[in-house]
Residue frames as qw, qx, qy, qz and C-alpha x, y, z in Angstrom:
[[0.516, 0.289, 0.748, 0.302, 15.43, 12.92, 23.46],
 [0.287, 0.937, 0.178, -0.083, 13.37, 16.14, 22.43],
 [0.190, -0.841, 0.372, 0.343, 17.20, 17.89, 22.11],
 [0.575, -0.028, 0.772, 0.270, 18.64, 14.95, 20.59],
 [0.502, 0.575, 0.637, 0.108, 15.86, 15.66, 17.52],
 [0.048, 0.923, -0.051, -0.379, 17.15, 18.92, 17.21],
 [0.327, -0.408, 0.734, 0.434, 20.73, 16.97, 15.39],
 [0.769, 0.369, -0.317, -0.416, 20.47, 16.55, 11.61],
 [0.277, 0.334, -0.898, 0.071, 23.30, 13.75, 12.69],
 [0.292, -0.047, 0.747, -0.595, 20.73, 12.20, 15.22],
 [0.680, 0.359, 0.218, -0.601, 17.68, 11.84, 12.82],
 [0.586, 0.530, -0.440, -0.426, 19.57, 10.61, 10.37],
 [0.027, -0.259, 0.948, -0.182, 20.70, 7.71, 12.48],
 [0.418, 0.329, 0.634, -0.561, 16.86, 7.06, 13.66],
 [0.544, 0.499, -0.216, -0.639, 16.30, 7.58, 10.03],
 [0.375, 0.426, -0.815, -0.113, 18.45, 4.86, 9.00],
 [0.143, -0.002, 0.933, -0.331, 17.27, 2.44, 11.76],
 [0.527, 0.315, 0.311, -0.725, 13.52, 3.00, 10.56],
 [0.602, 0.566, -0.234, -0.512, 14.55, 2.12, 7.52],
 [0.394, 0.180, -0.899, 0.058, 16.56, -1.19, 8.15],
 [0.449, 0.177, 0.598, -0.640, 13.33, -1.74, 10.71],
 [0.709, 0.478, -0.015, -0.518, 10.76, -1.37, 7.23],
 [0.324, 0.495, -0.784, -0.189, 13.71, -3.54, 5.34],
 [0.127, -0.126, 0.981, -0.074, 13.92, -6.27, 8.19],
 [0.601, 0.242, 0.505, -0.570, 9.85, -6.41, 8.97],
 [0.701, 0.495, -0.209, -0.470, 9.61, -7.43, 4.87],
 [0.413, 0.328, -0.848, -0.046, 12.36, -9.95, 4.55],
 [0.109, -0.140, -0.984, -0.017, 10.85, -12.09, 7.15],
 [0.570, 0.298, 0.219, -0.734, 7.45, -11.74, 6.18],
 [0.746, 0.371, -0.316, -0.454, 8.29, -12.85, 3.22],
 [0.247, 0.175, -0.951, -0.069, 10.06, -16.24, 4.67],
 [0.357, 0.257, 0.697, -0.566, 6.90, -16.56, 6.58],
 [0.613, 0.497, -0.120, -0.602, 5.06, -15.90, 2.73],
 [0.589, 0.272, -0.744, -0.162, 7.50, -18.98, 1.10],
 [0.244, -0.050, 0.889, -0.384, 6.52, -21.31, 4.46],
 [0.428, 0.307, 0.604, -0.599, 2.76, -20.84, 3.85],
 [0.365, 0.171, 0.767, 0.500, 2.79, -20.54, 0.04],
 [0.002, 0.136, 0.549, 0.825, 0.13, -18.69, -2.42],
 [0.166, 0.648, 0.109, 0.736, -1.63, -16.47, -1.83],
 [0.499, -0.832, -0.231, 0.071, -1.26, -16.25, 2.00],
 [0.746, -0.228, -0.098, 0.618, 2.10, -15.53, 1.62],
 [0.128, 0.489, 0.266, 0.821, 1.39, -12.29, -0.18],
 [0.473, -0.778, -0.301, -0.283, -1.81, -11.64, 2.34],
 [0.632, -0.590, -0.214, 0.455, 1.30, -11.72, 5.37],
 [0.461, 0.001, 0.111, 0.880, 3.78, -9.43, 3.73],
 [0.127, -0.535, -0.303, -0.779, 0.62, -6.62, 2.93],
 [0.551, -0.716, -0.385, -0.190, -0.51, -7.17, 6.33],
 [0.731, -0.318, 0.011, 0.603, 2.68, -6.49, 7.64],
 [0.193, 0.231, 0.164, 0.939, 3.33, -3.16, 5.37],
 [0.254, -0.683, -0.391, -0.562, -0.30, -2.08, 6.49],
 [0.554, -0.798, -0.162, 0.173, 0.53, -1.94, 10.50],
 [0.485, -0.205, -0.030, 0.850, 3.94, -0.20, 9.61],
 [0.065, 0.445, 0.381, 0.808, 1.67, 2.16, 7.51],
 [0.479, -0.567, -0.639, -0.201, -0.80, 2.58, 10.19],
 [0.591, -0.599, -0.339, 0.420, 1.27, 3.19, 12.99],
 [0.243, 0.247, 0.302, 0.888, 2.89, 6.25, 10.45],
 [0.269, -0.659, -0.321, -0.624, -0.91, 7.82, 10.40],
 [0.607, -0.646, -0.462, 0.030, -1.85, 7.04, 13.80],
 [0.657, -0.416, -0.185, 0.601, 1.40, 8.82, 15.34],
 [0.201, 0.191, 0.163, 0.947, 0.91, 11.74, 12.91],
 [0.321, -0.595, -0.425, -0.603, -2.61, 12.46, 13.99],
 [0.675, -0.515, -0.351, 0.394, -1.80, 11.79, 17.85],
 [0.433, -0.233, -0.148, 0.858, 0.57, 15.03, 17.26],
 [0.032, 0.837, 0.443, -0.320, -2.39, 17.19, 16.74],
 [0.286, -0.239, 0.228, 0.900, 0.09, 19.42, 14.19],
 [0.375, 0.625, -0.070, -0.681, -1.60, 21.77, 11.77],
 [0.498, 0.409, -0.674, -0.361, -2.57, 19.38, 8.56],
 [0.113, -0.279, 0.952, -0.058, -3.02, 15.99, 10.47],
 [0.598, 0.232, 0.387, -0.662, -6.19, 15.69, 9.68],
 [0.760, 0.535, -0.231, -0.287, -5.38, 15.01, 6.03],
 [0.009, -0.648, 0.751, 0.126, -2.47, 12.67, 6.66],
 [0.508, -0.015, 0.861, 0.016, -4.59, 9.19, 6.14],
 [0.522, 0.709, 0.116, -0.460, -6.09, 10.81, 3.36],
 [0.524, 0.793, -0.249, -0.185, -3.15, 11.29, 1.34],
 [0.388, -0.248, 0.888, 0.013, -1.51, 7.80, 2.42],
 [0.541, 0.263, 0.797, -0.051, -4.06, 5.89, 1.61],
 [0.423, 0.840, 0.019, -0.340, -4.78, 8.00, -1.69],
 [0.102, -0.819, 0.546, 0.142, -1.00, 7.97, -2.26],
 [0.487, -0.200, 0.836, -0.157, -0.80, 4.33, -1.73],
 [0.718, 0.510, 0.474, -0.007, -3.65, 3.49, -4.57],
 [0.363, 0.861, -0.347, -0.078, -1.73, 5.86, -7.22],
 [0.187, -0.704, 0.681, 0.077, 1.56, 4.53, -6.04],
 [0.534, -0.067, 0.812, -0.225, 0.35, 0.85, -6.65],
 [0.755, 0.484, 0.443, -0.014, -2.10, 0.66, -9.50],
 [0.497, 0.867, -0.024, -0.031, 0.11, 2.87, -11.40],
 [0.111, -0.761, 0.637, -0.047, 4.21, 3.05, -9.87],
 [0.516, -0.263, 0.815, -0.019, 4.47, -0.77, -8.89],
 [0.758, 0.521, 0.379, 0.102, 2.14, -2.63, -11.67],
 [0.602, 0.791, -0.111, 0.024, 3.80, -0.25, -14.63],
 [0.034, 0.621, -0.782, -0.034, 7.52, -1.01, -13.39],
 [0.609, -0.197, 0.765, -0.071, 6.66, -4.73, -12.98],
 [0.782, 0.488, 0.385, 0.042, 4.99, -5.11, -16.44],
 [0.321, 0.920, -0.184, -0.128, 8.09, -2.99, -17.73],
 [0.101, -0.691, 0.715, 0.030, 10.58, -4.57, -16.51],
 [0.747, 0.079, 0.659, -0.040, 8.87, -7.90, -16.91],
 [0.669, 0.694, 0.025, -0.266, 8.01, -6.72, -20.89],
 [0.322, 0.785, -0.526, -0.063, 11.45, -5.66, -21.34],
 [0.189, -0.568, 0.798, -0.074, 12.79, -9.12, -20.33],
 [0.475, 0.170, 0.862, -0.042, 10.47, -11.79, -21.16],
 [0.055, -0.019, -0.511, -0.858, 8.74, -9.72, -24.07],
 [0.629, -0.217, -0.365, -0.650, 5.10, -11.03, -22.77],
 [0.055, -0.112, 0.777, -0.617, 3.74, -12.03, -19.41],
 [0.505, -0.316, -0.519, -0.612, 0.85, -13.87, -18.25],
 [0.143, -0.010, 0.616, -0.775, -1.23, -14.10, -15.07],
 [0.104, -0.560, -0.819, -0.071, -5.08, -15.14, -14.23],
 [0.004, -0.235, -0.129, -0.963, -6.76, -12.46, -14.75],
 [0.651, -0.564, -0.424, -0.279, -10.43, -13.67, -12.82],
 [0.689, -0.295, -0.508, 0.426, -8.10, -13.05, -9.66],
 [0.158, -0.294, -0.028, 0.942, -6.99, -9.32, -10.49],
 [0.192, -0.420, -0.376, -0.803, -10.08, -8.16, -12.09],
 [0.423, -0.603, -0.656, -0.165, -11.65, -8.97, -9.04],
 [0.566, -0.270, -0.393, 0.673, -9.01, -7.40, -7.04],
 [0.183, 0.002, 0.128, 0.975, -9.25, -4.39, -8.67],
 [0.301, -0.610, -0.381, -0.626, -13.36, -4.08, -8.70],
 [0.577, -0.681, -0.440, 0.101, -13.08, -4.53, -5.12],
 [0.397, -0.201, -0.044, 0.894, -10.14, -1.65, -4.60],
 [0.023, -0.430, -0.351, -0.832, -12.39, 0.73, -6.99],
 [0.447, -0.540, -0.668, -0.252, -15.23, -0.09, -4.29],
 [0.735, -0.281, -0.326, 0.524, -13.09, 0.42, -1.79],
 [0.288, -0.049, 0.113, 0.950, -11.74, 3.98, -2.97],
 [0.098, -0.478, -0.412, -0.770, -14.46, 5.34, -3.49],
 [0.638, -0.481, -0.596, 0.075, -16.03, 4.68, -0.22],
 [0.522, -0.708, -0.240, 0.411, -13.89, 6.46, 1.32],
 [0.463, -0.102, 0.206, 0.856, -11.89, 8.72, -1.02],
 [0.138, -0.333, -0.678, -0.640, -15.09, 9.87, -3.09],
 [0.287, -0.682, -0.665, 0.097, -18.32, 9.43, -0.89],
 [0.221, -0.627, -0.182, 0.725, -17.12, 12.54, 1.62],
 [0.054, -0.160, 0.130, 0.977, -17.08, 15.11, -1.19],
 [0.288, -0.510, -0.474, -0.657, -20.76, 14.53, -2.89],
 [0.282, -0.380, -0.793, 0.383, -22.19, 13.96, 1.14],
 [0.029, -0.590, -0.143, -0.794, -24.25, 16.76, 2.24],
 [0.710, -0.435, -0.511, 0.214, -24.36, 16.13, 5.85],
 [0.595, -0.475, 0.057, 0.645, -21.21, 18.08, 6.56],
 [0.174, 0.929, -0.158, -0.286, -19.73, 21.12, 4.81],
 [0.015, -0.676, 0.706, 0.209, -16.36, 19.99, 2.71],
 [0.679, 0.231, -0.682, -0.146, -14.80, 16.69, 2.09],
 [0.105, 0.337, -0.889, 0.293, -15.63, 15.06, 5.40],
 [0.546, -0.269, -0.777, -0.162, -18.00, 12.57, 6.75],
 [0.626, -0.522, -0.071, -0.575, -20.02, 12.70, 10.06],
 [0.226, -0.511, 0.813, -0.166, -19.17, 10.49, 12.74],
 [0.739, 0.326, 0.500, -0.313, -21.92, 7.84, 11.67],
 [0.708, 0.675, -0.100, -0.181, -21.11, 8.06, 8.29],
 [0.112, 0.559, -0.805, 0.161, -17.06, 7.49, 9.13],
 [0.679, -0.188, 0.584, -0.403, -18.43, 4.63, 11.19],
 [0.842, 0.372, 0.311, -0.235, -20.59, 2.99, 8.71],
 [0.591, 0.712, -0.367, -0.093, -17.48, 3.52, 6.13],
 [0.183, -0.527, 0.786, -0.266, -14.88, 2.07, 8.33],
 [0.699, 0.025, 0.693, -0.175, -17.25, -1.24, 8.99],
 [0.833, 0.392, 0.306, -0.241, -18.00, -1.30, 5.46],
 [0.258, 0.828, -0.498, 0.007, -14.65, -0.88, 4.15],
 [0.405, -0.522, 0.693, -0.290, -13.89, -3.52, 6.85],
 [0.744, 0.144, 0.581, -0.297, -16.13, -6.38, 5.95],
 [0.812, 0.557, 0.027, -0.172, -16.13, -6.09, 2.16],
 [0.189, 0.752, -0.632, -0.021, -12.02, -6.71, 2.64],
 [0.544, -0.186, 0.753, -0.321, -12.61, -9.62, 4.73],
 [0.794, 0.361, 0.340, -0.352, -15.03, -10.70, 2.36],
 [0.594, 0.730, -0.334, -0.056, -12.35, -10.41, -0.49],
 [0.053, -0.421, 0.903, -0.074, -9.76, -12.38, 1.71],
 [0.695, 0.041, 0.685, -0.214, -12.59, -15.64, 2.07],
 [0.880, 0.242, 0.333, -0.239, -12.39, -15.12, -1.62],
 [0.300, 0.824, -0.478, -0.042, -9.11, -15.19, -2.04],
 [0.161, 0.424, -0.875, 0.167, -7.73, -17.71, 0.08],
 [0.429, 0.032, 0.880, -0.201, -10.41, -20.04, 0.60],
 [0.683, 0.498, 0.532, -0.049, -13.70, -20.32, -2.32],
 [0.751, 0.660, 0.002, -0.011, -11.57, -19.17, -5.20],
 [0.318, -0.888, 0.233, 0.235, -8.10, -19.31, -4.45],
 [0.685, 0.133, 0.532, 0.479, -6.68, -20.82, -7.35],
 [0.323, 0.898, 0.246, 0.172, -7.55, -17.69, -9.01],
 [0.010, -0.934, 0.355, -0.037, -4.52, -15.66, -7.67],
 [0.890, -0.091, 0.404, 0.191, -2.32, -19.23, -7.91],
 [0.206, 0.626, -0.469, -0.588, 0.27, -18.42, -10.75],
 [0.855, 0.336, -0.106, -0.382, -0.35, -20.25, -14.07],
 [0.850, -0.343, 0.347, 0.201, 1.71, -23.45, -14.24],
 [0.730, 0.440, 0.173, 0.493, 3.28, -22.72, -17.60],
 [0.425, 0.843, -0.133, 0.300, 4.51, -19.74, -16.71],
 [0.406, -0.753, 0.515, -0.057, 6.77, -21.31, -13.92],
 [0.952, 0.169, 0.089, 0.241, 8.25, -23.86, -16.23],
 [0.730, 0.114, -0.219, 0.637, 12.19, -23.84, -15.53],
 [0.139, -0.820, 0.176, -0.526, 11.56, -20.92, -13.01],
 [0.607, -0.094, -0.650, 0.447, 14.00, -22.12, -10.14],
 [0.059, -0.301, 0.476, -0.825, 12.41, -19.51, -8.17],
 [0.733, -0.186, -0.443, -0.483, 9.11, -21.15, -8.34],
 [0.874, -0.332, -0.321, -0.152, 9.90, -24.10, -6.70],
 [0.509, 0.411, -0.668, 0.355, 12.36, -23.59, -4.14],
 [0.382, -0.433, -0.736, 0.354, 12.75, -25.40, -0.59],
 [0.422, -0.754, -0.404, -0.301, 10.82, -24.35, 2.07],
 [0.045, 0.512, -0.626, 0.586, 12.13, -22.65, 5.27],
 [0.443, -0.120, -0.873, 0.163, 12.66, -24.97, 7.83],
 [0.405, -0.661, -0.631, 0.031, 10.23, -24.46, 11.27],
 [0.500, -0.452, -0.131, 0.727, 13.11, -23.00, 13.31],
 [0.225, -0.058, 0.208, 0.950, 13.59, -20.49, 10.51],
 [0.237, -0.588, -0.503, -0.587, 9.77, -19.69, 10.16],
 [0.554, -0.743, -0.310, 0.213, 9.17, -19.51, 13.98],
 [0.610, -0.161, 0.110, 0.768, 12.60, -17.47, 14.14],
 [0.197, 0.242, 0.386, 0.868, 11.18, -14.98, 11.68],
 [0.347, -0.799, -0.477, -0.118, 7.79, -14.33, 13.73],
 [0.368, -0.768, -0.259, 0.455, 9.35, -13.21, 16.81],
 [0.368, -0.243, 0.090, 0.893, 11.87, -10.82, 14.63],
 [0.135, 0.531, 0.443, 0.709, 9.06, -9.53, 12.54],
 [0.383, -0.749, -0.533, -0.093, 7.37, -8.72, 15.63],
 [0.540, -0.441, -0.081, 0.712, 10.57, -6.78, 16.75],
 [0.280, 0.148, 0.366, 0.875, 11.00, -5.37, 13.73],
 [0.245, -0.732, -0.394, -0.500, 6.71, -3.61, 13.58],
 [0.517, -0.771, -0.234, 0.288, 7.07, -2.71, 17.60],
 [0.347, -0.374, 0.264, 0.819, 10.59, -0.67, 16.38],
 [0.219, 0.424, 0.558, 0.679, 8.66, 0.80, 13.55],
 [0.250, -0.753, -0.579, -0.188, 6.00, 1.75, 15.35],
 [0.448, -0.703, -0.078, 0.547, 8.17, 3.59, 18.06],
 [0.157, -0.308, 0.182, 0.920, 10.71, 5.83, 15.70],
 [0.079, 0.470, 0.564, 0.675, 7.87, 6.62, 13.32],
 [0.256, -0.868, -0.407, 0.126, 6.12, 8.41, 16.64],
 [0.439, -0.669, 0.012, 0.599, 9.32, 9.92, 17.77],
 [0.360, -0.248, 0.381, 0.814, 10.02, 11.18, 13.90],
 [0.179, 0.677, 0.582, 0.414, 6.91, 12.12, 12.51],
 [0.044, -0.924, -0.115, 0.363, 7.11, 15.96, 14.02],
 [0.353, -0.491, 0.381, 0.700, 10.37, 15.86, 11.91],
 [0.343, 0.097, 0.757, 0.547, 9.10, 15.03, 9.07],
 [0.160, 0.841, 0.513, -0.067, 6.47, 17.34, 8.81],
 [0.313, -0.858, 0.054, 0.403, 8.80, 20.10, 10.03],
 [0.311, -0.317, 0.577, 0.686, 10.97, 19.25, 6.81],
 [0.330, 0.502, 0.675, 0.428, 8.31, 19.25, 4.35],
 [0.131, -0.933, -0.313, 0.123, 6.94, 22.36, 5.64],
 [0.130, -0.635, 0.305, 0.698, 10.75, 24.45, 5.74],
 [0.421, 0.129, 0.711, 0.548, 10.75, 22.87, 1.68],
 [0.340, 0.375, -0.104, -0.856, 8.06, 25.02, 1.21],
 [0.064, 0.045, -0.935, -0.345, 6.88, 21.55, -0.27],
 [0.640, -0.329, -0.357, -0.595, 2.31, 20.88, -0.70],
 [0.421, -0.477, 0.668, -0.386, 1.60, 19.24, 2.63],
 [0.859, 0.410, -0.126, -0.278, 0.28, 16.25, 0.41],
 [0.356, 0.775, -0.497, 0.157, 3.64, 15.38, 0.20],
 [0.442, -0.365, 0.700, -0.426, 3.75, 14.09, 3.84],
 [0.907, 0.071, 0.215, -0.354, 1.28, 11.03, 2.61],
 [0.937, 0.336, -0.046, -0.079, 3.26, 10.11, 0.14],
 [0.069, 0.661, -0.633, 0.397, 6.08, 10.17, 1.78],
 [0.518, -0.235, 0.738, -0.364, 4.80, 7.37, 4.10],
 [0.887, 0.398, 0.143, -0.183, 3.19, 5.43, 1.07],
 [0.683, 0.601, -0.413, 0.048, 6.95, 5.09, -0.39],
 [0.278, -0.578, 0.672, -0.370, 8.40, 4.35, 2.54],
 [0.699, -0.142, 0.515, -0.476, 6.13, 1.54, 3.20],
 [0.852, 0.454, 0.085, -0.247, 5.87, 0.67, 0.00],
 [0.181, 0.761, -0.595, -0.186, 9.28, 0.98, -0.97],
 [0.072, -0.398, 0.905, 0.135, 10.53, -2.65, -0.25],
 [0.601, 0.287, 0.682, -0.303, 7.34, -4.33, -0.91],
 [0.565, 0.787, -0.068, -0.237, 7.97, -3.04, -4.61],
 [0.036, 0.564, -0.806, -0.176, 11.42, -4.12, -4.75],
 [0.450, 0.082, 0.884, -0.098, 9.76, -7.94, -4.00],
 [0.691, 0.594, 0.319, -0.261, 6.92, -7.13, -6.95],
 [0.422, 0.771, -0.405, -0.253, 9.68, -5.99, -9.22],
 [0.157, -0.530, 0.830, 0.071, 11.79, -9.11, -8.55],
 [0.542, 0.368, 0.715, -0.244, 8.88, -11.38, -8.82],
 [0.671, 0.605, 0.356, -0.238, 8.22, -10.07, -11.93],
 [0.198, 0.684, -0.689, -0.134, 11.98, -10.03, -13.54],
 [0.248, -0.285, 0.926, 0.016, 11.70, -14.00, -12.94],
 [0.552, -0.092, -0.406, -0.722, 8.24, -13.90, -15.09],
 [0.237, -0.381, -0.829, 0.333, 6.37, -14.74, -11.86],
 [0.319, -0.310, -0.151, -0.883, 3.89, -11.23, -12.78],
 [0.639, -0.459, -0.521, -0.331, 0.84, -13.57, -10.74],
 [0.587, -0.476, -0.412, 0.509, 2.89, -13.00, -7.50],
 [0.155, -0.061, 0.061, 0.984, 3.93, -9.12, -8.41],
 [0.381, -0.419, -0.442, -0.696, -0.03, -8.44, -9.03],
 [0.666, -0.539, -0.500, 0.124, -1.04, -10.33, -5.76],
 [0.457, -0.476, -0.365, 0.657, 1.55, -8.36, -3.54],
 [0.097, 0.065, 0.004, 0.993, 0.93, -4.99, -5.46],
 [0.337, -0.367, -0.343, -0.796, -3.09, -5.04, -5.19],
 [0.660, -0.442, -0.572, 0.204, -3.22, -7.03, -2.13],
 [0.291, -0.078, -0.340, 0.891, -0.64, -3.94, -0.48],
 [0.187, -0.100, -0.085, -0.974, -3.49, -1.11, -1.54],
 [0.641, -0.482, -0.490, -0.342, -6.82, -3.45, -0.71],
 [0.499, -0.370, -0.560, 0.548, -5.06, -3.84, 3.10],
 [0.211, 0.006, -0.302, 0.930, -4.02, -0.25, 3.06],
 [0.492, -0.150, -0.145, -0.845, -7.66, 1.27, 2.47],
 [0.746, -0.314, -0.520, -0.273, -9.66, -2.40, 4.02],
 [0.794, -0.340, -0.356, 0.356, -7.59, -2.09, 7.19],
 [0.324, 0.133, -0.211, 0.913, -6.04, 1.41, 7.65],
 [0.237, -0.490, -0.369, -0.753, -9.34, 3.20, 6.91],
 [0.589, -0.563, -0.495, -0.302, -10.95, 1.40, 9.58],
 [0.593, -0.244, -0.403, 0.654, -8.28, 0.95, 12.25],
 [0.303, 0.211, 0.171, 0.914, -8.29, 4.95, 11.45],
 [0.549, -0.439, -0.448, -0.553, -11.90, 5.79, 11.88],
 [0.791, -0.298, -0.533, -0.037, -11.85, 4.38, 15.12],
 [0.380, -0.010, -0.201, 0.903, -8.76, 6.30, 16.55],
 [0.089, 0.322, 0.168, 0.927, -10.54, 9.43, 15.30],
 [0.582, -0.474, -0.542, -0.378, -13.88, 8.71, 16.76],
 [0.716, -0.498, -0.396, 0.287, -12.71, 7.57, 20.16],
 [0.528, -0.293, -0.166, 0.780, -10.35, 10.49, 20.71],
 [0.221, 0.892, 0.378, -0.110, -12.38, 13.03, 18.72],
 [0.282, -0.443, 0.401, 0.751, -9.86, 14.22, 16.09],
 [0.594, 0.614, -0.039, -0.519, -10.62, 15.79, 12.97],
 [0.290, -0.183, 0.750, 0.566, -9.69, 13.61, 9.95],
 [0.452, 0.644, -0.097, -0.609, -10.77, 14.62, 6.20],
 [0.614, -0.053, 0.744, 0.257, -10.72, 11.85, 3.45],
 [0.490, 0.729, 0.464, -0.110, -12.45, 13.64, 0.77],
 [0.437, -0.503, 0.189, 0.721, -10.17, 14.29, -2.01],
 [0.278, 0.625, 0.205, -0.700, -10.13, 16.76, -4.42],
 [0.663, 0.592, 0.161, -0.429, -11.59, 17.12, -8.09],
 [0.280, 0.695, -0.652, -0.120, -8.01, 16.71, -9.65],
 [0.095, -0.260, 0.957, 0.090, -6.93, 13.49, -7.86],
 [0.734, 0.258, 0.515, -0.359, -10.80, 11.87, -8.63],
 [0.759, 0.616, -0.124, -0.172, -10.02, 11.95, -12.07],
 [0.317, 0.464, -0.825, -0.065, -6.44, 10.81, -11.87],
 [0.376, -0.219, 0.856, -0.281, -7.82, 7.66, -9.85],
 [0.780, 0.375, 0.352, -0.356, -10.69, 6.72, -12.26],
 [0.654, 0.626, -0.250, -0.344, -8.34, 7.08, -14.49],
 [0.049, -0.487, 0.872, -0.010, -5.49, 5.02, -13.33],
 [0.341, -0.176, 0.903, -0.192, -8.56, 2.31, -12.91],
 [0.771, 0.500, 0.151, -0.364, -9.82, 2.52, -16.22],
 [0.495, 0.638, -0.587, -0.061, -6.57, 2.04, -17.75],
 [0.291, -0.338, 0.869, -0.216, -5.63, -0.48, -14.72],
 [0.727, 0.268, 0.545, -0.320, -9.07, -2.59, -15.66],
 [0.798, 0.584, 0.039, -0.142, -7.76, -2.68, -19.26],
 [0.095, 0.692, -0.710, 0.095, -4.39, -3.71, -18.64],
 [0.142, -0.143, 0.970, -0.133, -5.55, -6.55, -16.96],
 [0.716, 0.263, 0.321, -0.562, -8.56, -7.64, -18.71],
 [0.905, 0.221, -0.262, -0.252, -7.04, -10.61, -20.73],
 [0.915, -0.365, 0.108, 0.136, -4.48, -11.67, -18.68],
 [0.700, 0.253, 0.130, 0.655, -1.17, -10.44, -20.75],
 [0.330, -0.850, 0.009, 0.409, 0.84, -8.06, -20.43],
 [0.812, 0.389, 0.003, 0.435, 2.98, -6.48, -22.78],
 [0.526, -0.154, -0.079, 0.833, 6.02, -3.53, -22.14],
 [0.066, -0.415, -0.315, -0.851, 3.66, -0.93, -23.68],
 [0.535, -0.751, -0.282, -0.264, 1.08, -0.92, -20.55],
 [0.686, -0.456, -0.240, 0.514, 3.70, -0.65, -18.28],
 [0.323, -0.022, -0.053, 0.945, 4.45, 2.67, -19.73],
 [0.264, -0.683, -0.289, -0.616, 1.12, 4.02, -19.80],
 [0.656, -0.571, -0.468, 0.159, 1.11, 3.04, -16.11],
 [0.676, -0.359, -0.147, 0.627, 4.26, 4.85, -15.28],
 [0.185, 0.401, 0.289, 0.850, 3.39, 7.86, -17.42],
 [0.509, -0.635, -0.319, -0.485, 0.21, 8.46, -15.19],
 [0.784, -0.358, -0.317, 0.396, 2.58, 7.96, -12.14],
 [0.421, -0.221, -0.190, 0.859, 4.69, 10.38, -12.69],
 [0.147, -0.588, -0.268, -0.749, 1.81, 12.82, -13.76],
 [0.579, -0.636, -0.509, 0.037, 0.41, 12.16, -10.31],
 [0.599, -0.324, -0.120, 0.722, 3.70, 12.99, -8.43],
 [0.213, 0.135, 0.077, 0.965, 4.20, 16.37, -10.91],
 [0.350, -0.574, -0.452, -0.586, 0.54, 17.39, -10.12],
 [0.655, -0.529, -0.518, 0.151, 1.21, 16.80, -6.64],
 [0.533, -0.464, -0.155, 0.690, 3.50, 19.00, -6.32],
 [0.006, 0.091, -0.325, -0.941, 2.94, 21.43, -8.83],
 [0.254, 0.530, 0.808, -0.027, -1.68, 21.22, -8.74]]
């Protein structure tokens, strides 16, 4: 197999299969998302991108390369950029440009989004002011105590999502008048029960070629001569990639209250449920891992969630916030690669 990796014609097969793997694991999620309905169906399809995202970090830090330390950093870093800014500003664009004006409960995504700020910071933020440790990293106690609290205050944000306020993330009823996507049938049992066991094929086959190809993918950023940074977000689009196609469709049928749910739900898993899962790994096997990032991206993240908290702070949307969004996207990217 080690030879085998050596073929550009070999990887690229394994490449492909990873990627109709990340494809299949989403499509049935998401008939498992229209079985169960609002807003668990969103909560399965993010929980489902977060163990393909996981098993990415986990299998890059397991290879002990030069740089793995930072590789859940700049996922999960990646992942909030890629989200409050890449997904939201193409959904409210492409929604803008087609419906001219979109609406959504906003008492569902302001909350989402104070609890993502909370969230980021915790763990993106904390590590550089700390003085425990030299740099951006945390103690093992201190990782600990983030991890649980990172852990709990998601939890807490799913009891109030899908049980004391879930009508809040419910889409408004006028805006699914004559939406025939709204209300169509349910899948039948067979086809919901049908779709478990294959998602479950589909994450176990992620999980494997993302071990057996994460030396490659380093090994190609690195010949590029490319920031190692790069690597994160490289697994944040990956993951993200078809879970954005579903926000962007969702929000071309002016159904924006589902395209908000699955784009701030994707980044509250990745950082309420990587972080920790992560932590834990790092601890128990004693590996280095650095989360503290640096002075440049703090400001692009406050900023993406000042402008993100005033985008959604009356509930509308017009075609103009979707380009601020996507302007501050692609600053990210050019800054990434060019800091």
């Amino acid at each position: 197999m080690a030879n085998l990796l050596t073929h550009s014609w070999f990887i690229a097969i394994l490449a492909a299969i990873l990627i109709g793997a990340v494809l299949s694991a989403v499509h049935h999620a998401e008939v498992i998302a229209h079985k169960t309905g609002e807003p668990f169906g969103t909560l399965v399809l993010s929980i489902s991108v977060t163990i393909i995202e996981v098993s990415l970090i986990i299998a890059m830090m397991l290879s002990g390369h030069e740089g793995s330390e930072f590789i859940a950093r700049d996922a999960v870093f990646a992942t909030v950029m890629i989200v409050v800014n890449g997904v939201i500003g193409i959904c409210i664009f492409m929604g803008g440009f087609q419906h001219h004006e979109m609406s959504f409960r906003n008492e569902g995504t302001n909350s989402a989004l104070a609890v993502l700020t909370a969230l980021a910071t915790f763990i993106l933020v904390m590590p550089i002011v700390t003085v425990s440790t030299p740099g951006p990293d945390f103690t093992k106690s201190q990782l600990a105590f983030a991890g649980i609290a990172s852990f709990v205050l998601y939890i807490a944000f799913l009891f109030f999502q899908t049980v004391s306020h879930r009508d809040y993330y419910l889409p408004k009823v006028e805006g699914q008048v004559g939406n025939q996507h709204a209300h169509a049938e349910k899948p039948s049992n067979l086809k919901t029960t049908a779709s478990c066991a294959l998602l479950l094929i589909s994450l176990v086959t992620v999980v494997g070629l993302a071990e057996l190809l994460s030396p490659v993918i380093e090994s190609g950023v690195k010949a590029a001569g490319a920031p190692k940074t790069i690597v994160g977000i490289a697994i944040a689009l990956l993951v993200l990639m078809p879970e954005g196609y579903a926000a962007v469709r969702a929000a071309r049928a002016n159904r924006l209250q589902s395209s908000l749910n699955l784009a701030l739900g994707s980044a509250l898993a990745s950082i309420g449920l990587t972080i920790p899962t992560v932590a834990a790994i790092a601890i128990y096997f004693n590996l280095p891992l650095s989360l503290g990032i640096s002075n440049l991206n703090v400001t692009l993240m406050y900023l993406s969630f000042f402008i993100g908290a005033l985008t959604l702070a009356i509930g509308r949307t017009t075609m103009l916030q979707g380009v601020v969004h996507l302007i501050i996207f692609f600053e990210y990217l050019f800054l990434s690669l060019v800091p």
